[in-house]
Phi, psi and omega in degrees: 000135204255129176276170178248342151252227165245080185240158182277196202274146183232121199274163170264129223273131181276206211257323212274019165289102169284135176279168184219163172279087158237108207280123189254150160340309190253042194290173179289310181007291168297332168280292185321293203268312163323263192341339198273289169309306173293314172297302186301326187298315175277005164274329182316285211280331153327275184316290181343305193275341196266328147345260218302315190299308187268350162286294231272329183297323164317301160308301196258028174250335190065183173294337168286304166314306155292356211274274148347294183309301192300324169314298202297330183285331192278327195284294183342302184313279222288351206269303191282005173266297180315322197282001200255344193025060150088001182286002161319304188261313179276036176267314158307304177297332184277003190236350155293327195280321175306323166309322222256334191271008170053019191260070166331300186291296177322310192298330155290314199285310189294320191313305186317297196278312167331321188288309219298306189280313173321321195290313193289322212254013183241315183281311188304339181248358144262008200265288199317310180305300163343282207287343162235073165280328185268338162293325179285329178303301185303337216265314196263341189224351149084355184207161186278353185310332189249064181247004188270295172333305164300323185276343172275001154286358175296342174302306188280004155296303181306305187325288206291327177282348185263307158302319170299330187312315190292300175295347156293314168308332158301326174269327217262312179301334175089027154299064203280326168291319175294312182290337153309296197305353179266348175274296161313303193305309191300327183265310191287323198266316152343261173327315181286313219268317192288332181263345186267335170300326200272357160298329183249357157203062144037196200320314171335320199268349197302300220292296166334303201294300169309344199249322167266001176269345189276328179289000175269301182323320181288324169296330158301308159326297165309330158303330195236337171305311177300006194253344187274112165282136174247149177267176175301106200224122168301108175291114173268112173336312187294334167271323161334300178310324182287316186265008168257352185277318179296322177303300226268342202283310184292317188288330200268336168276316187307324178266012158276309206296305184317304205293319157327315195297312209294318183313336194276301168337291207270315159331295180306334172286301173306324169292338172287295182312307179299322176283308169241341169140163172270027124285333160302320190291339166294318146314304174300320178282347179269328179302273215285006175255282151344271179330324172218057166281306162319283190303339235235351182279318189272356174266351215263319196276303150032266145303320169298295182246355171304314184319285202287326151331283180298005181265328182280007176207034169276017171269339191253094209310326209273330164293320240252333171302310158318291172327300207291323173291331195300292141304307166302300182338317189285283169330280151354283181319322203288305239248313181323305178313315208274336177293316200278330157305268162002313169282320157346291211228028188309293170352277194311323198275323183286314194317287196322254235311320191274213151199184178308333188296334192263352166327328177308348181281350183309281198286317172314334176279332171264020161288293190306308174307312173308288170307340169312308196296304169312337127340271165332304198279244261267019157263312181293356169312284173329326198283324129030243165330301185290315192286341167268345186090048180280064214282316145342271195309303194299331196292277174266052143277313187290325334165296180276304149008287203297308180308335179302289191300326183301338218247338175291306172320299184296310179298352190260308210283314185270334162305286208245043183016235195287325179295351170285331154326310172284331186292297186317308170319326204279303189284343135330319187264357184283320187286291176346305209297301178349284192302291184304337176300316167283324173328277208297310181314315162290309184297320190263304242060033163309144198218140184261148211289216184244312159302329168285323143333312179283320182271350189274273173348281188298253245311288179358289192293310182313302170315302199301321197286266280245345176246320192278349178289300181332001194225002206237329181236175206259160182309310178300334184282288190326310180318296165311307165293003176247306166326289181343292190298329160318306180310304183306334213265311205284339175311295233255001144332276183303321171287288170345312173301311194296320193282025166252330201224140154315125125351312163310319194258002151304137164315159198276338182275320174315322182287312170307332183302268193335315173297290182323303210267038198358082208282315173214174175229137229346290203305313197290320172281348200273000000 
């Protein structure tokens, strides 16, 4: 396998290496969940505002008009993911490893060629959008009327490719406060600049409305990029070349894996729709909207500052295993109560976000919630694979993944009908969690610690007793008995967190909760 950078040989860890629980000095813990907190927190306030956001278009576009919104957005997404060719992501890894290696002048070169290709892969993929609007107007819209639009969205392609190249130096350095606050500021400029334009010139306004929230983006991005000094560096085509071969070699699989993903997406929909119908497929989107709200804060967190961390110590194998457990560890804790609350209160969450109508989606969400949680365990596996720069193994890992799940879908979908969705899911991620584990396990020796086992177990039994009751007991027993297990599962959260982090370092209001309900007590956390 060909590296996408140049390192030296990294010995492996052996097959016969047991991880033991050992808490080393410098564990993660504390970090992971401030990160955790920030990034979940500014999704939170996201999600909050794309409500209030997703109200208002409603009201004053009607259905059709969001109908539109979504087209037009949807062209944008896939126009800018092909024109940024993943450099998004592999710009963080190449600008944690240039960091991490204390070489300034790497750490210029790389920065220097991130601005540079982002601009140029931002003009070249609006020119491209431009110049075929009229065939993409027609393709998308059944007619060329809307092909002057599609081309002024060639703006928010430069915008937008250039602002992620700025939010990758932000994310690859772990400015994880700066990158919440570009994630809030971006939803408040969303929300403001989108509704009031498109309040005053309605359906006019959509195309218009996307082009200035992307150019705020840039500003934002740019606001908080400029505060990282990078010095000045005279460049030699030969090292451009090394550091544009790296960027692009790695980025064109993180961007074939999105365009599989978004492809994955839209198949499940289409397969929904051709089988059972659009109301299901309405069904299906709200169980999968819902199913990975929770989970989507933490994966979210994840990403943002877990990466580049494991990218900055991916050469050293017996770390980079650490880590990982480390996160998953985190993670787990993060996710259960709220998975296991989820399958609970499956009713209760469609009635509210939804309405009664919408039950059918009720057991399609606890389908979906059993794979969140098996998500949840088998991402930070992945992540592996992006941090050494693996690009081959990830590639096809994600790869066989996708052909697994289609082939799970149409046959779980043509069995059990729409709950057959949720099922491909859930057993999708049963084949995933596998696969990437002997992957990653070749790649590292990773080995999952004995505490993630154990916590893998209780979450485990707790999920299963709490989903197979539901077939088993009358709704009101269940309820009650899920509820019980909600409680246990976040008590036992919550002790767990504390022996990773003092009590002392939680905000002053977390701390007296945790004390009233004497979850734990001063002398034990301290």
């Amino acid at each position: 396998m060909s590296s996408v950078v140049s390192s030296p040989p990294v010995t492996p860890v052996p097959p016969s290496t047991i991880v033991k629980d050992i808490r080393p000095a410098n564990n993660t813990y504390g970090q992971i969940l401030k990160s955790a907190a920030l990034i979940g927190g500014s999704s939170m306030m996201r999600v909050g505002l794309g409500m209030v956001r997703n109200k208002a278009m409603a009201l004053l576009l009607g259905p059709a008009g969001v109908g539109m919104l979504g087209l037009y957005s949807s062209i944008a997404d896939i126009a800018q993911s092909l024109a940024g060719m993943g450099i998004n992501t592999s710009g963080v890894r190449q600008i944690a490893e240039a960091t991490s290696s204390g070489d300034n002048l790497r750490v210029a070169r790389t920065v220097t060629t991130l601005r540079l290709v982002a601009l140029a892969l931002g003009i070249l993929g609006a020119l491209l959008l431009a110049a075929f609007c009229r065939p993409i107007g027609r393709l998308s819209f059944g007619d060329e009327l809307h092909a002057k639009p599609v081309a002024l969205l060639a703006l928010a392609v430069l915008f937008g490719a250039v602002s992620s190249g700025q939010l990758a130096l932000v994310q690859g350095m772990r400015r994880i406060r700066d990158l919440a606050m570009t994630n809030v500021l971006g939803a408040v400029y969303g929300t403001v600049f989108g509704i009031v334009i498109i309040y005053f010139l309605k359906e006019q306004g959509i195309v218009p409305s996307l082009v200035c929230v992307a150019a705020m983006g840039i500003v934002t991005s740019w606001w908080y990029a400029r505060k990282i000094q990078v010095q000045r560096v005279a460049m030699k085509l030969a090292d451009f070349s090394a550091e544009v071969s790296a960027l692009l070699k790695l980025g064109f699989v993180f961007m074939s894996v999105g365009l599989m993903s978004m492809g994955m997406a839209y198949l499940v929909r289409i397969i929904v729709v051709r089988k059972i119908g659009v109301d299901a497929a309405g069904f299906y989107q709200s169980a999968w909207t819902l199913g990975g709200l929770y989970v989507g804060f933490i994966l979210q967190a994840m990403g943002a500052d877990f990466f580049p961390r494991l990218s900055a110590a991916s050469r050293d194998n017996h770390e980079c295993n650490r880590l990982v457990n480390e996160q998953a560890e985190i993670s787990l804790l993060l996710a259960g109560p709220g998975i296991i609350g989820s399958l609970t209160f499956a009713p209760v969450v469609i009635h509210v976000f939804y309405s009664a109508s919408f039950t059918p989606a009720v057991e399609l969400l606890r389908w979906i919630c059993l794979g969140m949680m098996l998500r949840v365990a088998s991402w930070p596996m992945g992540f592996i694979l992006l941090a050494k720069g693996a690009r081959y193994p990830y590639f096809w890992t994600e790869f066989a993944s996708t052909v697994a799940n289609v082939g799970l879908l149409w046959i779980a979908v043509s069995s059990y009908a729409l709950n057959g969705a949720g099922i491909a899911f859930f057993a999708g991620y049963v084949f995933y969690g596998v696969l990437v584990y002997f992957v990653v396990r070749a790649v590292s020796g990773f080995r999952w610690s004995t505490t993630n086992k154990r916590i893998g177990l209780i979450y485990g039994g707790l999920i299963t007793a709490v989903f197979v009751g539901w077939y088993l007991l009358p709704g009101w027993a269940m309820m009650t008995a899920g509820a019980v297990a909600t409680a246990l599962a976040g008590v036992f959260s919550i002790r767990r967190l504390c022996t990773l982090l003092p009590l002392a370092r939680l905000p002053k209001v977390v701390q007296r909760g945790i004390i009233f309900f004497r979850l734990v007590s001063p002398t034990e956390s301290s």
